[in-house]
C-alpha positions, 0 to 999 in steps of 0.5 A: 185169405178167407180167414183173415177177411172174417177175423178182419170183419170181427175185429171192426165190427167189434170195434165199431160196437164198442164206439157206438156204445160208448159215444158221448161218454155212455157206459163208463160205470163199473158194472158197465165195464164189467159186462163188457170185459165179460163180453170181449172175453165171449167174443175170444172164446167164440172166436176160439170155436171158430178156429176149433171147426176150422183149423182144429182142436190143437189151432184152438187150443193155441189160441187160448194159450197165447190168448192168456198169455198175452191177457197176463202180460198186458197186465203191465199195459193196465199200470201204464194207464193208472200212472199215465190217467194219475199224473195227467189227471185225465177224467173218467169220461175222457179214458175211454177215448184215450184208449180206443185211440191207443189199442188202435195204434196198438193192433197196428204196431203188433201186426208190425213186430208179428210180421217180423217176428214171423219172417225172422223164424221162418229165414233163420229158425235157431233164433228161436233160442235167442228169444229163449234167453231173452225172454228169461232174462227178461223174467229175472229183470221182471222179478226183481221189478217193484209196482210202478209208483205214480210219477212221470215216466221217461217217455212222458218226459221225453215227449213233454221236451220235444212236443209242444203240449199244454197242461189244459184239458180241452174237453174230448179234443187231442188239439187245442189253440192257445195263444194263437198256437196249436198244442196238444192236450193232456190227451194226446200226450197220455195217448202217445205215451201209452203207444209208446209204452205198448210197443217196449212191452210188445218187445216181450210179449210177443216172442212169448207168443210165439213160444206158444205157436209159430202160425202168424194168424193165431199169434196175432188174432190171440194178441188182437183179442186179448188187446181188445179188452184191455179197456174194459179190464183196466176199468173193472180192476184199476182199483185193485192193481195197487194191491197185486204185490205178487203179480210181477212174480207171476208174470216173471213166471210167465216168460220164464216158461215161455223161454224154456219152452223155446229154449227145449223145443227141439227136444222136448215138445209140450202140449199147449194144454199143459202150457194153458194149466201152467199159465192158470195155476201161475196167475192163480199162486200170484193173484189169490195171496196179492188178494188175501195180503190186501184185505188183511192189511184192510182189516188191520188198519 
C-alpha cells in the first residue's frame, strides 16, 4: 500500500506541476516541449530507481521494459492528436488543455483494463496464450496498416451524429450556449474522440505489457509514466510523424515479440533486459531510415 500511496503522490504532483506551468497557455514553444519531454522521461527513470532500491534490480528492469514498450505503442496515440487537432482546427494554445484533460481520462481507463487484465490471469492463466495470439494477429493487422491520412474517423462521425456539438470554438471552454442551447465545442468533441481512440489502443498495449510483467503495480505505473509524457512528445515530433513511414513495421514488430513471448513463456523465460535491447534495436531499424528516406526526399525536391 505504501507504494502505491507514494507512486499516487508522484503521479498528482506531476500533474499539478505541469498545470501550473502551463496555465494560460505558458510554455507551449518547441523547446518548451522539448524540456519537458526530457523531464517526463527523468521523472520515469528516477521513478525506475525508486522501484530498483524497493523491489529490486529485476522490478526495475521490468519497469523500463514495459515503460518503452508502452512510449512505442502510444506512438499510435500521437497520430489520433495530428489528425483529430487537423480536422478540428483546434489552435496551438488550446492542445495542451485538450490533452491534460484526455491522459486524465486516460490513466482512468487504463487502471480499469490492468485491473481486469490482472484478475483474468490470476483466475485462468493459460489465457495468457489467447493474448499471444492475439497480440500477433494484431502485429500482422498493424503491418499491412498505412499512416493515417487527415480526415474524420469513425468515432468523430459516430459522435458528431449523436452529440449535440458546434463547429465554433469558444476560447478554452468544452460548453458553449448558441441559440439559447448548450453545445459542445470543437474541444470537447476533439477531447472525447481521443478517450475514445485511447481505450481501442488500450485494448493492444496493455497485454503487451503484461507479456513483459504480471505485477499490477509495475504494468501500471509503466503505463501511467509513459501516458504522461505523451503531451509533450506529440509536441516536440508532430512534425516529424508524417515522415515515420517505417514505424508501423516496427510497432507490428513490437507486439509480434510480445505475443511470442507469451506465447513461449512456459517454456522458454526471456530475461527483460533482452526484451528492452530487442524493443530498442526494433525502433532504432523502424525510426532511423523512416529519417534517412524523409530528408532524401528533402533534398530531391
Amino acid at each position: 500500500m505504501a507504494m502505491w500511496l507514494f507512486f499516487a503522490g508522484v503521479v498528482v504532483a506531476s500533474l499539478v506541476v505541469d498545470l501550473i506551468a502551463h496555465r494560460g497557455g505558458r510554455g507551449q514553444g518547441r523547446k518548451s516541449a522539448l524540456l519537458w519531454s526530457a523531464l517526463w522521461i527523468a521523472v520515469a527513470l528516477l521513478f525506475a530507481g525508486w522501484v530498483w532500491v524497493q523491489l529490486g534490480g529485476r522490478a526495475a528492469g521490468e519497469f523500463v521494459s514495459a515503460y518503452l514498450m508502452e512510449k512505442s505503442l502510444s506512438v499510435d496515440n500521437l497520430f489520433v492528436f495530428m489528425i483529430v487537432f487537423d480536422r478540428l482546427r483546434i489552435p496551438e494554445a488550446e492542445q495542451h488543455r485538450v490533452l491534460f484533460w484526455g491522459i486524465l481520462g486516460a490513466l482512468v481507463a487504463r487502471a480499469a483494463f490492468i485491473a481486469g487484465g490482472t484478475a483474468l490471469l490470476a483466475g485462468w492463466h493459460d489465457v495468457v496464450y489467447l493474448l499471444g495470439v492475439f497480440l500477433i494477429y494484431t502485429a500482422f493487422r498493424t503491418v499491412r496498416a498505412r499512416t493515417p491520412q487527415p480526415g474524420e474517423s469513425r468515432v468523430m462521425r459516430f459522435l458528431r451524429q449523436h452529440l449535440r456539438v458546434t463547429t465554433r470554438l469558444h476560447a478554452h471552454r468544452f460548453f458553449a450556449r448558441e441559440r439559447g442551447q448548450w453545445v459542445g465545442t470543437p474541444l470537447l468533441l476533439a477531447l472525447l474522440t481521443i478517450e475514445a481512440s485511447d481505450v481501442l489502443f488500450a485494448v493492444d498495449s496493455v497485454p503487451a505489457v503484461f507479456a513483459i510483467s504480471e505485477e499490477p503495480f509495475i504494468v501500471y505505473s509503466s503505463n501511467v509514466f509513459a501516458i504522461l509524457g505523451l503531451r509533450a512528445l506529440y509536441l516536440v515530433i508532430a512534425d516529424l510523424l508524417r515522415d515515420l513511414r517505417y514505424l508501423h513495421y516496427g510497432l507490428a514488430a513490437i507486439l509480434a515479440l510480445a505475443g511470442t513471448k507469451m506465447l513461449l513463456s512456459r517454456h522458454v523465460h526471456v530475461p527483460h533486459y533482452v526484451s528492452l535491447i530487442a524493443i530498442c534495436i526494433i525502433l532504432a531499424a523502424a525510426i532511423i531510415p523512416s529519417l534517412i528516406v524523409g530528408r532524401h526526399r528533402e533534398g530531391s525536391a
